[in-house]
VOBA-811709 format. One record per residue (C-alpha): residue in three letters; x, y, z. Coordinates in steps of 0.001 Angstrom, whole numbers, plus 524288, in hexadecimal, padded with zeros to 5 digits. Example, Ala and Ser with C-alpha at 12.3 -4.5 7.8 and 13.67 -1.06 7.14 Angstrom:
2
Ala8300C7EE6C81E78;Ser835667FBDC81BE4;
//
This chain:
130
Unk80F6C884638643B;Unk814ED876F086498;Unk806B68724586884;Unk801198796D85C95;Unk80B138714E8566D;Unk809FB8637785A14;Unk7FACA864E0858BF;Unk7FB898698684ADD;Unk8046D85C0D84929;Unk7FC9E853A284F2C;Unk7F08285863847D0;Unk7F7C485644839E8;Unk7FB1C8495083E70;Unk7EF388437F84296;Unk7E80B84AC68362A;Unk7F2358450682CA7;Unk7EFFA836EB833B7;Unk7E03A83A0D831E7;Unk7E31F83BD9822C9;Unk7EC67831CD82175;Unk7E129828CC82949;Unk7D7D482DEE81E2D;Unk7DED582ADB8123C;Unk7D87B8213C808BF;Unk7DCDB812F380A89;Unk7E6B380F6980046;Unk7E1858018B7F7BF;Unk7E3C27FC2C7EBEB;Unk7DCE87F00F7E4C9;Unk7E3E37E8157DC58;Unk7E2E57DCBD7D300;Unk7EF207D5817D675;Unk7F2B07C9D27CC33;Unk7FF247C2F37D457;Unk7FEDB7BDD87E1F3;Unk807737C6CC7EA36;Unk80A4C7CA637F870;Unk804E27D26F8034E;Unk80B047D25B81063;Unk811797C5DB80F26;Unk8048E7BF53808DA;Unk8021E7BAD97FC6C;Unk7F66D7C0487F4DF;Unk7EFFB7B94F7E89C;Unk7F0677C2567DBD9;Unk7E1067C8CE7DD06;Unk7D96B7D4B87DFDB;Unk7DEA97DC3A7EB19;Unk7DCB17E8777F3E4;Unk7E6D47EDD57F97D;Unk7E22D7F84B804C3;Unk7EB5B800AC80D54;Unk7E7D97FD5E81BC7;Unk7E67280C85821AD;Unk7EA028075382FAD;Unk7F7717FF1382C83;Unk801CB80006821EE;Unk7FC2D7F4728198F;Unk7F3247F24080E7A;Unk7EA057E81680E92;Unk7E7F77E06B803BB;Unk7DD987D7F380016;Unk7D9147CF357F5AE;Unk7CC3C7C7F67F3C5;Unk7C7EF7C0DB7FD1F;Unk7D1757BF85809C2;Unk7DDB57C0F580195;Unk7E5CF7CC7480747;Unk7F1787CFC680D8A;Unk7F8027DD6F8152F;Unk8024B7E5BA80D33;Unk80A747ED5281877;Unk80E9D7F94D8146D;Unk81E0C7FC7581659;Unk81E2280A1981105;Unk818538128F8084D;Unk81FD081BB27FCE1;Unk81B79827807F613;Unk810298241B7EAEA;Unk8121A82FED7E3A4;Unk81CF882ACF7DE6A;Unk819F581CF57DAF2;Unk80AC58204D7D88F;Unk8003082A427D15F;Unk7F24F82BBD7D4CA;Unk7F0728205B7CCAE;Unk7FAC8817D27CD8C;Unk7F6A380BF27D9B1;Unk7FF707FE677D914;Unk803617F37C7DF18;Unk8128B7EF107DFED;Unk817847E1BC7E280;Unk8240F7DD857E4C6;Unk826DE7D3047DCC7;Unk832BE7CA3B7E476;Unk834747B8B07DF50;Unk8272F7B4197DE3A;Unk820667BE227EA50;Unk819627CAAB7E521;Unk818B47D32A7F188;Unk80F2B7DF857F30C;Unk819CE7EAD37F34A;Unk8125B7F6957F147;Unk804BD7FE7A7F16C;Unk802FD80B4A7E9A3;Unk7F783812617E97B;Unk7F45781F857E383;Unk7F45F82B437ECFF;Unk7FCA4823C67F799;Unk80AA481F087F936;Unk80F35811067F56C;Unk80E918062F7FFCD;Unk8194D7FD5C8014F;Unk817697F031806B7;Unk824007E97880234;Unk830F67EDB47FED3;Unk838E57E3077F7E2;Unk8484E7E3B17F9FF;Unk84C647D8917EF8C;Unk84A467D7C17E290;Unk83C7C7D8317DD54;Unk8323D7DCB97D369;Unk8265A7E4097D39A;Unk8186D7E2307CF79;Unk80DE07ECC47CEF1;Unk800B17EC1A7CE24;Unk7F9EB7F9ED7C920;Unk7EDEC7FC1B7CECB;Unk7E2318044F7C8BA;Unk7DF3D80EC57D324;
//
């Protein structure tokens, strides 16, 4: 019985890893008018993709050209309550003169976090037409 078990485990695990592997890559592109940073890098204000790498916790994000930079992902919250089906944005964290890439959201998936800023700060937020 305890084989029967275990094998009916193991099965729902690898099948939930298959669907999880099969899940459409989360991206976003973007009009961005302010420079602002990615991973310690500062990006020029421009067109930008910004693609969920499906092997790491990071997104990629690319401008034109070679302009780019890697977002790593801290955690991820809940979207249903910060997002509808409609609803995909951008949030920067605003701190002196730096304007740091914060958060993803994207409809249909929890928020990514890639900064979480202790001191005192503001936020801007770019909506994005999904």
């Amino acid at each position: 019985m305890k084989n029967v078990i275990l094998t009916a485990c193991l099965i729902a695990l690898i099948g939930a890893g298959f669907a999880y592997g099969q899940s459409q890559p989360a991206q976003i592109k973007v009009s961005i008018d302010f420079p602002f940073t990615v991973g310690g890098k500062v990006l020029p204000a421009g067109q930008y993709e910004f693609l969920r790498d499906s092997t790491a916790p990071i997104f990629r994000v690319q401008g034109e050209g070679k302009i780019g930079g890697i977002a790593q992902i801290l955690t991820r919250t809940a979207g249903e309550i910060h997002t509808t089906p409609e609803d995909a944005h951008l949030v920067f964290d605003v701190i002196g003169d730096v304007t740091a890439l914060s958060e993803i959201w994207i409809p249909g998936q929890d928020g990514y976090i890639m900064l979480m800023t202790k001191g005192p700060h503001t936020h801007k937020v770019i909506n994005v037409k999904y």
